[in-house]
C-alpha positions as CSV (number, residue, x, y, z in Angstrom):
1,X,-20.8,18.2,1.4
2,X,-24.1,18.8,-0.3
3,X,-25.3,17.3,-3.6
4,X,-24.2,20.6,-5.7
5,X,-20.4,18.8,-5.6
6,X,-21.5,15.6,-6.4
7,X,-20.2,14.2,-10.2
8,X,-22.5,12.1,-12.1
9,X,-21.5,8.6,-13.5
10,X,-20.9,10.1,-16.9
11,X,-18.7,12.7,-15.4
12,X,-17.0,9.9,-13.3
13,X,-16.1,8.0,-16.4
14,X,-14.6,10.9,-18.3
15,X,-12.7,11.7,-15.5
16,X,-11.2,8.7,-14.9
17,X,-10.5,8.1,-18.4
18,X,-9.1,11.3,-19.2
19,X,-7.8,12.9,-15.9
20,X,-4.6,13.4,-14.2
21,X,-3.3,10.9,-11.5
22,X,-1.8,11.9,-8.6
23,X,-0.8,8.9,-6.3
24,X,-0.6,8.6,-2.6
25,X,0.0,6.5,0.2
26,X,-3.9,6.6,0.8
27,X,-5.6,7.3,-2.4
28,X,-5.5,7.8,-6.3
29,X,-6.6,11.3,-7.5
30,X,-7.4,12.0,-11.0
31,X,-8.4,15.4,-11.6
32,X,-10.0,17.2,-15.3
33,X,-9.6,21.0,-15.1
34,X,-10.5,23.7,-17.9
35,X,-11.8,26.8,-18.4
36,X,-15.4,25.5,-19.1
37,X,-15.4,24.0,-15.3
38,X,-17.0,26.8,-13.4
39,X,-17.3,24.7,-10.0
40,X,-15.9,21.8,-8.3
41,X,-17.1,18.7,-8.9
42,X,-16.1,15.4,-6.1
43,X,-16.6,11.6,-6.0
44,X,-15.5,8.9,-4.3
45,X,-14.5,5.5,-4.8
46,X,-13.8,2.6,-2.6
47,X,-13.9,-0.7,-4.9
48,X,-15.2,-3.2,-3.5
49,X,-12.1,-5.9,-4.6
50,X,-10.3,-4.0,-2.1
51,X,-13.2,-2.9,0.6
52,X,-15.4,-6.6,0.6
53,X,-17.7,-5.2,2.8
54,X,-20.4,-2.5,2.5
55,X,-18.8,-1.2,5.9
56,X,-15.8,-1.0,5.0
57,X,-16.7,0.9,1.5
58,X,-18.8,3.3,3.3
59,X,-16.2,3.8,6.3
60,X,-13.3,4.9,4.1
61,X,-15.9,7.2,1.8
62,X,-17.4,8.8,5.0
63,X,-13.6,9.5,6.3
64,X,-12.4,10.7,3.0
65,X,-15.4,12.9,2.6
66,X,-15.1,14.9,5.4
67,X,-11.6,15.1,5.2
68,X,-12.3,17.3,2.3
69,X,-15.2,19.2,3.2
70,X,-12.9,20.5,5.7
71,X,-10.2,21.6,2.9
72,X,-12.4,22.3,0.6
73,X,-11.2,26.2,0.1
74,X,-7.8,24.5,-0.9
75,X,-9.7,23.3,-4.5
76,X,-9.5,24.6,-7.5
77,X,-12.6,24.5,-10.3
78,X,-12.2,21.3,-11.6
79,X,-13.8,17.8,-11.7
80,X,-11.8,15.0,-8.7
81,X,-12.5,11.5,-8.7
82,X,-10.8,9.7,-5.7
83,X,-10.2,6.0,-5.8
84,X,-9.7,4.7,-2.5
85,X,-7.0,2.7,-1.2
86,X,-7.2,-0.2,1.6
87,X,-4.8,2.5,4.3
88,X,-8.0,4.9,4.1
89,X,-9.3,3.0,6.9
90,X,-6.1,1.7,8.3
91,X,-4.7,5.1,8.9
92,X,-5.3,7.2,11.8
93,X,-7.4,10.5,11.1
94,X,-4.6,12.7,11.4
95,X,-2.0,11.0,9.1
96,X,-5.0,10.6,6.2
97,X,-5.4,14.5,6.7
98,X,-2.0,15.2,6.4
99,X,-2.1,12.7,3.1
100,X,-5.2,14.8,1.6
101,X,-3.4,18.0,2.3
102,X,0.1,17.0,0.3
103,X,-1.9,15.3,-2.6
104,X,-4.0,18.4,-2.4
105,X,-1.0,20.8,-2.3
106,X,1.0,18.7,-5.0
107,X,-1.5,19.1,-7.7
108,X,-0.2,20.8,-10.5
109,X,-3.1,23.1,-12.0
């Protein structure tokens, strides 16, 4: 994913504040859609109470990332902040894609 989907840390913060959770086994989605949204809009976090280490934190971001530039046709325009939870990197690839797909497919738009 390039820089063009990236949120900034003001966008991050309204997100989170205002946006809708979705939970899952493997992650926290909160999502902020409207009509003045013309383009999707991604972050990632992976707190570091929960990931100590800088390996860790950048594992589970690099594994949810491409996760979703693989599904990214199944977004909708709208700003997605995902928190990371520790079974990111305790899950196999296959069973974190299958999570990204139903949290993907369970968001009400």
């Amino acid at each position: 994913m390039n820089r063009s989907y990236s949120l900034t840390r003001a966008e991050i913060v309204d997100v989170i504040k205002n946006g809708k959770p979705l939970h899952s086994l493997a992650f926290t989605m909160k999502t902020v859609s409207g009509e003045s949204i013309k383009n999707i809009k991604i972050a990632f976090i992976a707190p570091k109470k929960i990931f100590p280490t800088a390996v860790l934190r950048n594992k589970a971001k690099r594994r949810a990332k491409e996760i979703v530039r693989k599904l990214l046709r199944d977004f909708k325009n709208a700003k997605y902040v995902f928190l990371l939870k520790k079974q990111a990197v305790e899950m196999d690839t296959k069973t974190l894609t299958e999570a990204f797909i139903n949290g993907i497919s369970l968001r009400k738009f």
